[in-house]
ChimeraX commands (.cxc) that place a marker at each C-alpha (Angstrom):
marker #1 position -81.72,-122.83,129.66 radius 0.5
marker #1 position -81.95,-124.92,126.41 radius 0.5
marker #1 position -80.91,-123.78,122.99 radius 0.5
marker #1 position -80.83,-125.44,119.72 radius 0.5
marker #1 position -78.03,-124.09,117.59 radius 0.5
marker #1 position -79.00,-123.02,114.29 radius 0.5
marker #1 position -76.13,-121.60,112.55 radius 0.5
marker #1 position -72.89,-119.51,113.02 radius 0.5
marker #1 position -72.21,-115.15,112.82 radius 0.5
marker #1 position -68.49,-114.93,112.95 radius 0.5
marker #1 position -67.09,-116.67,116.31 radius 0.5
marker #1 position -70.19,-116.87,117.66 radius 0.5
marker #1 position -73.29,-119.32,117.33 radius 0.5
marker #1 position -76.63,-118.53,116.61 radius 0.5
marker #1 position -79.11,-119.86,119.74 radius 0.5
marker #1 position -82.71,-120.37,119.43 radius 0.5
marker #1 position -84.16,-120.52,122.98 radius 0.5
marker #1 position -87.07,-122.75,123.78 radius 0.5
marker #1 position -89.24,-124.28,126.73 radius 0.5
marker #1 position -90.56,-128.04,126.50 radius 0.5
marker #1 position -93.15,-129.04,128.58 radius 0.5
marker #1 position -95.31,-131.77,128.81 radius 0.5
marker #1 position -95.79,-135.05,127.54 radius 0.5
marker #1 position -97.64,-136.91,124.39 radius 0.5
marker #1 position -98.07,-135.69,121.25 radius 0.5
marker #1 position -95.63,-132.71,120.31 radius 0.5
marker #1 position -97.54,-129.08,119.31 radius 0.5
marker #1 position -94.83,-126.70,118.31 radius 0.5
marker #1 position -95.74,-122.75,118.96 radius 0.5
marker #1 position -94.73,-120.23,116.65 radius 0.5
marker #1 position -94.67,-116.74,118.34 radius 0.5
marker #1 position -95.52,-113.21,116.11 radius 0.5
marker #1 position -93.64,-109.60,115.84 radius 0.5
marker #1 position -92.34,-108.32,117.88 radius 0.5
marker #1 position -93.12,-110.79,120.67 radius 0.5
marker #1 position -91.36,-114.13,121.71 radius 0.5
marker #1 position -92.37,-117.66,123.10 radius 0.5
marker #1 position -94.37,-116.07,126.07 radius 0.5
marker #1 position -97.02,-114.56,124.22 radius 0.5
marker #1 position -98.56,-118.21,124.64 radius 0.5
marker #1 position -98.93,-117.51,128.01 radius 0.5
marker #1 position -103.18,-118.06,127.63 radius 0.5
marker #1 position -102.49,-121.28,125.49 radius 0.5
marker #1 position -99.81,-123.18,127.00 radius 0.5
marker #1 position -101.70,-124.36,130.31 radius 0.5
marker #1 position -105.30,-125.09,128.27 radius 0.5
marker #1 position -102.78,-127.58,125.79 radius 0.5
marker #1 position -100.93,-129.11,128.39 radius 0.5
marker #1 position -104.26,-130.18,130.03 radius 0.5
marker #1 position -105.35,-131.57,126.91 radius 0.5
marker #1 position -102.50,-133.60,127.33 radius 0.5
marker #1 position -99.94,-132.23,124.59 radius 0.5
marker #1 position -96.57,-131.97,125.17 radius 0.5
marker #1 position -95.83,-128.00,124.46 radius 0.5
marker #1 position -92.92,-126.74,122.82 radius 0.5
marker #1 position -92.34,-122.77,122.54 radius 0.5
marker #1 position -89.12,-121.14,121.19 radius 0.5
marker #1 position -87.92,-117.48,120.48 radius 0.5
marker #1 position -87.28,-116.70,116.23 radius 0.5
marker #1 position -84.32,-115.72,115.96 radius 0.5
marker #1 position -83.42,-112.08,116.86 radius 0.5
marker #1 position -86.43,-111.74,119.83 radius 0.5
marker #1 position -86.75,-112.99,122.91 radius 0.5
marker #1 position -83.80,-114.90,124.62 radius 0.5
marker #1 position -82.54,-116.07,121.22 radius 0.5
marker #1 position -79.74,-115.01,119.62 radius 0.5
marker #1 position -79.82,-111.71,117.76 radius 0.5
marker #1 position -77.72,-112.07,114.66 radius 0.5
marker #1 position -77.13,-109.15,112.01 radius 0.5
marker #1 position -78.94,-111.28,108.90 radius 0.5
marker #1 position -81.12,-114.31,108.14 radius 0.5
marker #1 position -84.70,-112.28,108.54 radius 0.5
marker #1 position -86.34,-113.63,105.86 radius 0.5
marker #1 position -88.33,-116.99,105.78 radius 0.5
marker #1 position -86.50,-119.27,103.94 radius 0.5
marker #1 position -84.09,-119.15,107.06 radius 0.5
marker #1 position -86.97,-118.83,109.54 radius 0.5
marker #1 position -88.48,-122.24,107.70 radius 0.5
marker #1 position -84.55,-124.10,107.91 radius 0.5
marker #1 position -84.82,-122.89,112.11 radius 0.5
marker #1 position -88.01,-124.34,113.15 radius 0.5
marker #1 position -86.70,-127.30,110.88 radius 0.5
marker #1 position -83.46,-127.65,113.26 radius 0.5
marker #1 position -85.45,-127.07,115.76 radius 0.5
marker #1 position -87.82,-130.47,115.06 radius 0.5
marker #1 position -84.75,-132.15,114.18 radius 0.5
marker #1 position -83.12,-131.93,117.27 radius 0.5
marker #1 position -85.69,-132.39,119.34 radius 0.5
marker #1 position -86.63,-135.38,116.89 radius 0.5
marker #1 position -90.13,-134.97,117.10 radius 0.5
marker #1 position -92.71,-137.24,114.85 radius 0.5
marker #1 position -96.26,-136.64,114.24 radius 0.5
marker #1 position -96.53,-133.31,115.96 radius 0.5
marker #1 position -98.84,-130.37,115.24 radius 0.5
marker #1 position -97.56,-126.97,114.50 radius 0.5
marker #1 position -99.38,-123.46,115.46 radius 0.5
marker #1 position -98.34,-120.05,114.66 radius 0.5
marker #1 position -99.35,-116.71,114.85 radius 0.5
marker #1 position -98.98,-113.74,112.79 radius 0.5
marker #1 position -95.59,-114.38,111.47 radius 0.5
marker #1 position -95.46,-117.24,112.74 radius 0.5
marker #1 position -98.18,-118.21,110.07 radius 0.5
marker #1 position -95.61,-117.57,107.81 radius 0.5
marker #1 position -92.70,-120.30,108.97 radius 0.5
marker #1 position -95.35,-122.63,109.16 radius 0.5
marker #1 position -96.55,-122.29,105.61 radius 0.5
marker #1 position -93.07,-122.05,104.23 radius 0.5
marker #1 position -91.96,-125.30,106.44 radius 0.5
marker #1 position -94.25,-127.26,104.52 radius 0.5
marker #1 position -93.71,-125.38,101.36 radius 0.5
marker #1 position -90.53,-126.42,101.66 radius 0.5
marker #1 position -89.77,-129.39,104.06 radius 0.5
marker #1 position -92.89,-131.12,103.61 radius 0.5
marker #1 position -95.43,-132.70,105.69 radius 0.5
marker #1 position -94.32,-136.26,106.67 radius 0.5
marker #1 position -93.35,-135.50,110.33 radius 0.5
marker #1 position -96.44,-132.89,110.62 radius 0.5
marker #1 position -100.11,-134.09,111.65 radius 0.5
marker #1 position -102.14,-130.48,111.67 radius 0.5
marker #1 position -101.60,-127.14,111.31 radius 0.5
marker #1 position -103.11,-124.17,113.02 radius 0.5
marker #1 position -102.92,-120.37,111.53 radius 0.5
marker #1 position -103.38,-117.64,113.89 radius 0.5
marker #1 position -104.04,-114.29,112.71 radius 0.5
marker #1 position -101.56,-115.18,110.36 radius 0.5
marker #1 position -99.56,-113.48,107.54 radius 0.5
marker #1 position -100.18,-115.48,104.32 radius 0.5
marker #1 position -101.26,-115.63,101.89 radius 0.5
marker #1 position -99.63,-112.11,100.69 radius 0.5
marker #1 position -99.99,-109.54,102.59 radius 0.5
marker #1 position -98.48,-106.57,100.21 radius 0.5
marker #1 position -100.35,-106.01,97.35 radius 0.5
marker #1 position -98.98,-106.46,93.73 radius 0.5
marker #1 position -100.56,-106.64,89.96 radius 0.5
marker #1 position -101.13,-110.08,90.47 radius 0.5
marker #1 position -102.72,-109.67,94.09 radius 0.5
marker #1 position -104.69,-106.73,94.39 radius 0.5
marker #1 position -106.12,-107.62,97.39 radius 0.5
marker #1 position -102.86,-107.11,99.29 radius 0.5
marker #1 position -102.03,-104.10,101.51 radius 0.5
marker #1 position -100.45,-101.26,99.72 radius 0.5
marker #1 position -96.79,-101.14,99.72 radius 0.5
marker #1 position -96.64,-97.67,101.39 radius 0.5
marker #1 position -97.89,-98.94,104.92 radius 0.5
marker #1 position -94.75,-101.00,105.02 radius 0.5
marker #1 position -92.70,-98.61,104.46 radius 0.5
marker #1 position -94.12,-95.76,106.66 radius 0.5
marker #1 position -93.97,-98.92,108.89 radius 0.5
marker #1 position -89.76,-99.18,108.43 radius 0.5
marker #1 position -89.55,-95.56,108.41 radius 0.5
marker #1 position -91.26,-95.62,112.00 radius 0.5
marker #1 position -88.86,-98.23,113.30 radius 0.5
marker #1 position -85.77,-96.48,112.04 radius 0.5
marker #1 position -86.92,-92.82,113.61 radius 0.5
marker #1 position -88.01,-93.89,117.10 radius 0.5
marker #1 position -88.13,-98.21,117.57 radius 0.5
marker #1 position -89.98,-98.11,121.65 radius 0.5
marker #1 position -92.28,-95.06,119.90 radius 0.5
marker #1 position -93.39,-97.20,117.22 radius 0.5
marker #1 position -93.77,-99.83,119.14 radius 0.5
marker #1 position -96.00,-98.13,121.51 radius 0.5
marker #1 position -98.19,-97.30,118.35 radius 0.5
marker #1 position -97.73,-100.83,117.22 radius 0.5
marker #1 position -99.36,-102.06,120.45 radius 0.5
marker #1 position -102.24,-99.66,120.45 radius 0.5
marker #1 position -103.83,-101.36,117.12 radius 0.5
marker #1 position -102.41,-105.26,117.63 radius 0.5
marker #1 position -104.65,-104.80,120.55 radius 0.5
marker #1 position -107.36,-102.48,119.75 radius 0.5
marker #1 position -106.65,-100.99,123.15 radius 0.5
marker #1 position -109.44,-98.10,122.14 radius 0.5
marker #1 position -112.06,-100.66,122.20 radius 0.5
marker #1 position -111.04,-103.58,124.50 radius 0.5
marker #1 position -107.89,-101.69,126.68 radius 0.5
marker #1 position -109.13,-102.05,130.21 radius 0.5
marker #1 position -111.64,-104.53,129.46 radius 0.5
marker #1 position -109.36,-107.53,127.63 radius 0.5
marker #1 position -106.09,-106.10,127.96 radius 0.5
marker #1 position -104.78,-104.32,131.09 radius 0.5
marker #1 position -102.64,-101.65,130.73 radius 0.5
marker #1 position -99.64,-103.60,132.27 radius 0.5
marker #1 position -100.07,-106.62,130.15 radius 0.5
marker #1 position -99.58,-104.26,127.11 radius 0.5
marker #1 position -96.52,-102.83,129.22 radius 0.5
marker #1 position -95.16,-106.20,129.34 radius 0.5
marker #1 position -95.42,-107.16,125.46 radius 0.5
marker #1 position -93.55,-103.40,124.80 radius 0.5
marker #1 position -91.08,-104.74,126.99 radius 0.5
marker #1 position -90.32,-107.92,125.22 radius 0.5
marker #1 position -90.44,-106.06,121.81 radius 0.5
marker #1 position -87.91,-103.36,122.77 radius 0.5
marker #1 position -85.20,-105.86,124.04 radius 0.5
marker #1 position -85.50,-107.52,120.39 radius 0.5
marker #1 position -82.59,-106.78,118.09 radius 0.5
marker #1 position -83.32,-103.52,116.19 radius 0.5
marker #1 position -81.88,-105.11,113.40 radius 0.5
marker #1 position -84.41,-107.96,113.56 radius 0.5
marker #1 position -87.52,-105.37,114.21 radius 0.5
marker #1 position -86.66,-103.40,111.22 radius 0.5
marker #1 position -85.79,-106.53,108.53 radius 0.5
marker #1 position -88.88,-108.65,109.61 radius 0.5
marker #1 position -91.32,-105.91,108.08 radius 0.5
marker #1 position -90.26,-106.70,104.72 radius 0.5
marker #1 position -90.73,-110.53,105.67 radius 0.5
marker #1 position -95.00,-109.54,105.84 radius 0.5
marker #1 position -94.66,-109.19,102.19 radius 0.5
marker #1 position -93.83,-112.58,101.82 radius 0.5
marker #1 position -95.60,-114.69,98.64 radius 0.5
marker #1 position -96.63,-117.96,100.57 radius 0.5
marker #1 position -99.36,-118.85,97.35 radius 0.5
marker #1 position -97.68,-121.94,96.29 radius 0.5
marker #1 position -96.42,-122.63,100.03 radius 0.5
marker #1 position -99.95,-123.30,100.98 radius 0.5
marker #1 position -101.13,-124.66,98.02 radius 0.5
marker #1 position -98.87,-127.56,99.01 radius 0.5
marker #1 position -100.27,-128.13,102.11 radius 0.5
marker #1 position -101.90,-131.52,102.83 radius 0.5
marker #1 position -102.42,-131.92,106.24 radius 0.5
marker #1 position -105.71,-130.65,108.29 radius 0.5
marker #1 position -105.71,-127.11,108.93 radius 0.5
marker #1 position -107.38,-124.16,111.07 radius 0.5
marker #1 position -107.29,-120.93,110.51 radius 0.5
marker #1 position -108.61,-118.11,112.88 radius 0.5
marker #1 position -108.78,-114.48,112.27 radius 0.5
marker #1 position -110.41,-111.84,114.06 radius 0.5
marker #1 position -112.65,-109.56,111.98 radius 0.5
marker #1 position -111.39,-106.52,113.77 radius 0.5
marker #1 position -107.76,-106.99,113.10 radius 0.5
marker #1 position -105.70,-103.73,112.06 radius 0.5
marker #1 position -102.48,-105.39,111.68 radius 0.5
marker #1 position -102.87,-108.41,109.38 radius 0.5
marker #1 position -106.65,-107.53,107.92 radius 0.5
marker #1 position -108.85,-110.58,107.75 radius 0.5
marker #1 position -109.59,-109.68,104.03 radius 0.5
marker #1 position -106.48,-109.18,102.87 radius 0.5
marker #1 position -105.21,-112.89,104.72 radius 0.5
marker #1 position -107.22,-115.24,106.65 radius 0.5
marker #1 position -110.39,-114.90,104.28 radius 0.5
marker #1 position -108.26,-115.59,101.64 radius 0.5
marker #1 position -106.78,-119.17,103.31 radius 0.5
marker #1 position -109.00,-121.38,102.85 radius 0.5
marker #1 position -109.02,-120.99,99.07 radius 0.5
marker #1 position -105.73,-122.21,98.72 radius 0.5
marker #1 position -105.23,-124.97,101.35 radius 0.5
marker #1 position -107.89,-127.36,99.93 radius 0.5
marker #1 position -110.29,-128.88,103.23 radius 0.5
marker #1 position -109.27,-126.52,105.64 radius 0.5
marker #1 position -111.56,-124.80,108.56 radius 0.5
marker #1 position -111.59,-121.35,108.73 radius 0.5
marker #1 position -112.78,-119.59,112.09 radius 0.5
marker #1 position -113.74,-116.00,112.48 radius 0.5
marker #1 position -113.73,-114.46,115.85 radius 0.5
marker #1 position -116.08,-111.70,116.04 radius 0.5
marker #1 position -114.79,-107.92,117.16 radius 0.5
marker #1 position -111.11,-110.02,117.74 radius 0.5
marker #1 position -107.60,-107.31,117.49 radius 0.5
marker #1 position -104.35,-108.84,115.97 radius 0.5
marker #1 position -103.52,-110.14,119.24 radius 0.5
marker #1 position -106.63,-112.44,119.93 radius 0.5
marker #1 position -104.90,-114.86,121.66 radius 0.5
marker #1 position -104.53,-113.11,125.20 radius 0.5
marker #1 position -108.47,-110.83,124.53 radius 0.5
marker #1 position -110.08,-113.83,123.25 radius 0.5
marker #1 position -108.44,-116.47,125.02 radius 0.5
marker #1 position -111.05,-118.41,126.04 radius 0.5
marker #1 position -112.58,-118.79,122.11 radius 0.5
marker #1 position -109.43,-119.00,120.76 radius 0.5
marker #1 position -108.51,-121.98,123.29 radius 0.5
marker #1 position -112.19,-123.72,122.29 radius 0.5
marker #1 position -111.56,-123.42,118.21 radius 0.5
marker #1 position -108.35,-125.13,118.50 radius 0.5
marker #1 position -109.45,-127.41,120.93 radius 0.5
marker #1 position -111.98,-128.42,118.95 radius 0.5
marker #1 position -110.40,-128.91,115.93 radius 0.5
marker #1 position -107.69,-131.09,117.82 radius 0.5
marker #1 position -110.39,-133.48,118.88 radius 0.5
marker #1 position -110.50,-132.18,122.66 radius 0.5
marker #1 position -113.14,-130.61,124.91 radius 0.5
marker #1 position -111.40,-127.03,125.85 radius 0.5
marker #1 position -110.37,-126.71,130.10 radius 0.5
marker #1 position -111.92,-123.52,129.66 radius 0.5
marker #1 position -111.89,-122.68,133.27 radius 0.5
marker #1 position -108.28,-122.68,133.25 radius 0.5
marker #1 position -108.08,-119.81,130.62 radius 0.5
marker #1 position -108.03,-116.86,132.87 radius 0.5
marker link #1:1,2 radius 0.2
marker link #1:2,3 radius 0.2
marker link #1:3,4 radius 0.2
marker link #1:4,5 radius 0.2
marker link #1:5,6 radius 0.2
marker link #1:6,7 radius 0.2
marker link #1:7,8 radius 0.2
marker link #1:8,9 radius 0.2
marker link #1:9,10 radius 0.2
marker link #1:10,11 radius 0.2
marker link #1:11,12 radius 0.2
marker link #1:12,13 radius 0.2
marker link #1:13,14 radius 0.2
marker link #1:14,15 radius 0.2
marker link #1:15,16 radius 0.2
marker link #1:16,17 radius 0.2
marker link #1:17,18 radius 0.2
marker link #1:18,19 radius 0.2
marker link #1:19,20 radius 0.2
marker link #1:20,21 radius 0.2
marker link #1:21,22 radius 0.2
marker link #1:22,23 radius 0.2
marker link #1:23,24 radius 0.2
marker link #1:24,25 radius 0.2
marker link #1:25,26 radius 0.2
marker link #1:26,27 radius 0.2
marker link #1:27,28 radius 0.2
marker link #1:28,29 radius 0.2
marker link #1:29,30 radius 0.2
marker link #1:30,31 radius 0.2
marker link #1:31,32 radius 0.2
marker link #1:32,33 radius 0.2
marker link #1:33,34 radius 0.2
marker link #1:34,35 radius 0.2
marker link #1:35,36 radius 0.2
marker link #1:36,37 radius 0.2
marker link #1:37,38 radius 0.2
marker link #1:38,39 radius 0.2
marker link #1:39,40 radius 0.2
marker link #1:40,41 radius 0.2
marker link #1:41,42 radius 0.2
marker link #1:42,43 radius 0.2
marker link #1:43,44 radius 0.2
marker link #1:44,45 radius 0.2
marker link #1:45,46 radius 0.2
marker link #1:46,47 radius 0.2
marker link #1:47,48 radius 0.2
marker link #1:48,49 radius 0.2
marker link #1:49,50 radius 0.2
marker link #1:50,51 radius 0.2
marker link #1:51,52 radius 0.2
marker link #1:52,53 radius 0.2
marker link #1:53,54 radius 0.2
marker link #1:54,55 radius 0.2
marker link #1:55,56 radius 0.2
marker link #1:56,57 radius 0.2
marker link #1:57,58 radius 0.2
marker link #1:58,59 radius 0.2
marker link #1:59,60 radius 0.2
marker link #1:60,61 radius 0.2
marker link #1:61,62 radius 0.2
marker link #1:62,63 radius 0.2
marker link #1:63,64 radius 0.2
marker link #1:64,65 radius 0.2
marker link #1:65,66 radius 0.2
marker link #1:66,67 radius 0.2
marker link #1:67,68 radius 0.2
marker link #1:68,69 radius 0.2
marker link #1:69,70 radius 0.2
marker link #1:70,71 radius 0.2
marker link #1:71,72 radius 0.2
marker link #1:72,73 radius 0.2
marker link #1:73,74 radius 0.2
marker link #1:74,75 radius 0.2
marker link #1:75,76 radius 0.2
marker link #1:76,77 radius 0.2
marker link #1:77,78 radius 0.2
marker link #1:78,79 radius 0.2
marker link #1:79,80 radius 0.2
marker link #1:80,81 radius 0.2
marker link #1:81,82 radius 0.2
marker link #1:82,83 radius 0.2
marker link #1:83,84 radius 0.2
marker link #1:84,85 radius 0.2
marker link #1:85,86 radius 0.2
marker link #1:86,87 radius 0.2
marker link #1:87,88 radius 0.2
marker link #1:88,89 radius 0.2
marker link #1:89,90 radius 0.2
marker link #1:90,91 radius 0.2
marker link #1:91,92 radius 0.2
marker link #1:92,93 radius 0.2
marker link #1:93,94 radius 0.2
marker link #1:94,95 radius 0.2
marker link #1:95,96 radius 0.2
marker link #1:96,97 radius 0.2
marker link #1:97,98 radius 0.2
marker link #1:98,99 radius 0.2
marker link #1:99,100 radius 0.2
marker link #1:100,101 radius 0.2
marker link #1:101,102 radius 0.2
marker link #1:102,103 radius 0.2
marker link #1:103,104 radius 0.2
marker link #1:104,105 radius 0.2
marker link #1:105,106 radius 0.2
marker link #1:106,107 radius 0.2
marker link #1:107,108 radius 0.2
marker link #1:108,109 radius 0.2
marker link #1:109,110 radius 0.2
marker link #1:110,111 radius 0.2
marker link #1:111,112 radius 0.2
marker link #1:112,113 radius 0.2
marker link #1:113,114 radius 0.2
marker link #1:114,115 radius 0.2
marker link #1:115,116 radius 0.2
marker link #1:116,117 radius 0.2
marker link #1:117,118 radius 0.2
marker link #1:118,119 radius 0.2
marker link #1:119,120 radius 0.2
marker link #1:120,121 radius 0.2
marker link #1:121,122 radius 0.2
marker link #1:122,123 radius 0.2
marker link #1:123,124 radius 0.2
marker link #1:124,125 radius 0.2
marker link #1:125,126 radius 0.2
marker link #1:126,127 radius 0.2
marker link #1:127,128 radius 0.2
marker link #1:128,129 radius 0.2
marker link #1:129,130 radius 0.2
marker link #1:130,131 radius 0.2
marker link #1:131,132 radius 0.2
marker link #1:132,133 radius 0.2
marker link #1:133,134 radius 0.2
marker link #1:134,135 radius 0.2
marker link #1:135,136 radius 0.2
marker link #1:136,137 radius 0.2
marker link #1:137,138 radius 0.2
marker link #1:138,139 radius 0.2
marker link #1:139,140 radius 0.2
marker link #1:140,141 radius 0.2
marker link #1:141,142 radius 0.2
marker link #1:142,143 radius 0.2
marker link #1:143,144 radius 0.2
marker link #1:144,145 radius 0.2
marker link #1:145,146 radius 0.2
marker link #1:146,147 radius 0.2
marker link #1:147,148 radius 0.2
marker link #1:148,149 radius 0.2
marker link #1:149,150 radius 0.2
marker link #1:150,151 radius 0.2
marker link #1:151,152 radius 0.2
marker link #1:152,153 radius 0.2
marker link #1:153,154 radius 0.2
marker link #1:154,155 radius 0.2
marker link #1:155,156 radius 0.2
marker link #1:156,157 radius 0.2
marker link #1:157,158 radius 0.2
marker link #1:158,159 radius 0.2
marker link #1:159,160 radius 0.2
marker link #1:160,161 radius 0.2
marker link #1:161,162 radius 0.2
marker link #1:162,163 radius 0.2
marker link #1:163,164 radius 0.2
marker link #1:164,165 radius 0.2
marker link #1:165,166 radius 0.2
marker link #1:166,167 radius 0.2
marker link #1:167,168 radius 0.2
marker link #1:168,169 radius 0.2
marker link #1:169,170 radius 0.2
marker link #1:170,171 radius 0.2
marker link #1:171,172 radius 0.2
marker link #1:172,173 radius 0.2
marker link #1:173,174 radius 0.2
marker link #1:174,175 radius 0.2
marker link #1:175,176 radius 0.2
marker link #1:176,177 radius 0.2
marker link #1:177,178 radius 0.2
marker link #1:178,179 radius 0.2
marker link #1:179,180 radius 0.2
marker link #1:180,181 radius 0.2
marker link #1:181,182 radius 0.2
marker link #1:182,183 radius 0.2
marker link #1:183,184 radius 0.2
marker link #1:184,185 radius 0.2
marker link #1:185,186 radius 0.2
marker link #1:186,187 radius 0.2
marker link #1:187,188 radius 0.2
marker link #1:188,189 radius 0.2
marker link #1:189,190 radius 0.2
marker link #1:190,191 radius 0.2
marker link #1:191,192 radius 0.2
marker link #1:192,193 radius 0.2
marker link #1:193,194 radius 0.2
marker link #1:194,195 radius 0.2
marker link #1:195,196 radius 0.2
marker link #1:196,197 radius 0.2
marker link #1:197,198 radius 0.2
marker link #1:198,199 radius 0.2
marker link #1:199,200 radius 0.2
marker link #1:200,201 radius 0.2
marker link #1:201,202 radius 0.2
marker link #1:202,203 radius 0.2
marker link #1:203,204 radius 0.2
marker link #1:204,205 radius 0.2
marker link #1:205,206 radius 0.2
marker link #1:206,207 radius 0.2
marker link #1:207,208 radius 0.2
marker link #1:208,209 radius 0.2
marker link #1:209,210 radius 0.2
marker link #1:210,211 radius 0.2
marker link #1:211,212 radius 0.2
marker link #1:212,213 radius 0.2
marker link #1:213,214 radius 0.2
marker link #1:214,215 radius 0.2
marker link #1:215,216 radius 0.2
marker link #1:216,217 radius 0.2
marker link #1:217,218 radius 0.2
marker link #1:218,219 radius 0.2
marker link #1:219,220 radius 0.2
marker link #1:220,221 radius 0.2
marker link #1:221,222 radius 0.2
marker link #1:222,223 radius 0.2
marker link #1:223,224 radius 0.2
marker link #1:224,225 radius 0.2
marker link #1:225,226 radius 0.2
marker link #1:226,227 radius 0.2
marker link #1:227,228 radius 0.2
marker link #1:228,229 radius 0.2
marker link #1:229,230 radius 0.2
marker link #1:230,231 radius 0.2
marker link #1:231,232 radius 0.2
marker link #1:232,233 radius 0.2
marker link #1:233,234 radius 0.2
marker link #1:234,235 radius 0.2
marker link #1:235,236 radius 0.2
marker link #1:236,237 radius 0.2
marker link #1:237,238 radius 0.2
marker link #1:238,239 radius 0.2
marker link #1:239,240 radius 0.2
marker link #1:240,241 radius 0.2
marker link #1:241,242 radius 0.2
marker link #1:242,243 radius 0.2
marker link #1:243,244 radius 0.2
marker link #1:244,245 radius 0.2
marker link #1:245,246 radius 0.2
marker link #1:246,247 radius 0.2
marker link #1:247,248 radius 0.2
marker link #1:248,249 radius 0.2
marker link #1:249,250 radius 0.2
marker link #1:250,251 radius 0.2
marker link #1:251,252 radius 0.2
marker link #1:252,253 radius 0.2
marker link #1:253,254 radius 0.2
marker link #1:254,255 radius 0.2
marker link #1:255,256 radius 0.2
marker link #1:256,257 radius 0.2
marker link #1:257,258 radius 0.2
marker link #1:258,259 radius 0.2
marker link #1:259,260 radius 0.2
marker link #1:260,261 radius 0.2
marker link #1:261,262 radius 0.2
marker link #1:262,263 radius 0.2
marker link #1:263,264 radius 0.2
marker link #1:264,265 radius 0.2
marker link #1:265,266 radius 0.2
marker link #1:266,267 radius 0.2
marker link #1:267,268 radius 0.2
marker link #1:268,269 radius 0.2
marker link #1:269,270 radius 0.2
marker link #1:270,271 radius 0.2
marker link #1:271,272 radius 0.2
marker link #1:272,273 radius 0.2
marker link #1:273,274 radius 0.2
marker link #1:274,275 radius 0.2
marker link #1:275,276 radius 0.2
marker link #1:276,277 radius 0.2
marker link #1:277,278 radius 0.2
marker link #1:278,279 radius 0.2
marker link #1:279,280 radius 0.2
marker link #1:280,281 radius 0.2
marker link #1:281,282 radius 0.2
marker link #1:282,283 radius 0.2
marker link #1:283,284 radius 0.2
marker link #1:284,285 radius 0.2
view
């Protein structure tokens, strides 16, 4: 399997795992919490007939990465997907992220700059501050992220089953977009993450990515779903397009948190769109 080393814990490296398929241009795919690389599983096949080459890897702590004891916070999380380009010395390539993933991307070029980077695509994504603070009152109150940690620490697979119930909306769309085993299957990927990793990434959401995407020059998409209950449109992807001068914002009507396996199929078309392709929709199932 192939792993791009991204630092050291003691005698041991830290391994980000990743999948590269394809050929062309280069889209990198930036996966949300708790979840890993796989939750692309509706996008990867609609890109690669588009004819991208597709590149998915785990943040560190989930998925079949490493799981070290520190670096949750996105200033490390910005210097990964860095190493990660690096080494795989891409040019010119796009980069897409959802929910946290949102966040490396907006730090990346916050910090690294654009040069290598043609578009950018935000998927029910954190920024542009999430917890709410004198100067940002439109943030979520601090108390939800800490009855969030509190959850985590108590009872981790509980929490996540919770966790699952709103990313998805399961009371509206669970048996209709979402089977009951799919959700079984993204609980089972969250629960082998590190603990450590599951509790420290909650105070990542609070993040202030302002100036981040202020200093973003590239084109960019953002879609939110109006019925999100983890990262509420208000409170992030209605607030995007303010800051990141030229962008496209796209709002998927009655969408959960985790859009991009109900909504596939208008998910797939937006960004499909905006890349300057006609979407394979027939091979979103």
């Amino acid at each position: 399997m192939p792993y791009v080393t991204v630092g050291k814990e003691n005698s041991g490296n830290i391994d980000l795992y990743y999948e590269d398929h394809g050929s062309g241009r280069a889209m990198v795919l930036i996966h949300g919490y708790p979840l890993s690389g796989r939750a692309w599983e509706r996008q990867i096949p609609t890109l690669l007939d588009l004819g991208y080459r597709v590149i998915t890897y785990d943040r560190r702590g989930f998925g079949r990465s490493s799981q070290p004891w520190s670096g949750y916070n996105y200033d490390t999380f910005a210097n990964d997907l860095h190493k990660v380009v690096t080494e795989l010395d891409l040019r010119d390539f796009v980069l897409m992220g959802h929910s946290m993933g949102g966040g490396e991307i907006a730090r990346y070029l916050g910090k690294h700059g654009s040069s290598n980077v043609s578009k950018a695509i935000f998927l029910s994504a954190i920024p542009p501050y999430l917890r709410k603070a004198t100067d940002n009152p439109e943030g979520v109150d601090g108390s939800v992220f800490d009855g969030i940690k509190k959850a985590v620490v108590a009872d981790r697979p509980a929490f996540f089953a919770h966790f699952f119930a709103d990313f998805f909306n399961l009371d509206k769309l669970g048996g209709k977009q979402i089977s009951e085993q799919a959700v079984r299957e993204n609980w089972m990927t969250a629960v082998n993450a590190s603990p450590k990793a599951a509790l420290d990434c909650v105070d990542t959401w609070g993040t202030d990515f302002r100036n981040d995407l202020k200093q973003i020059t590239v084109p960019t998409l953002i879609v939110h779903g109006d019925a999100d209950r983890i990262v509420p449109f208000a409170s992030s992807g209605k607030r995007m397009p303010a800051l990141i001068k030229g962008s496209k914002l796209v709002v998927v009507e009655g969408a959960p948190h985790g859009l991009a396996w109900t909504h596939a199929e208008q998910v797939n078309r937006a960004v499909a769109e905006f890349l300057g392709k006609a979407a394979q929709t027939s091979k979103v199932a």
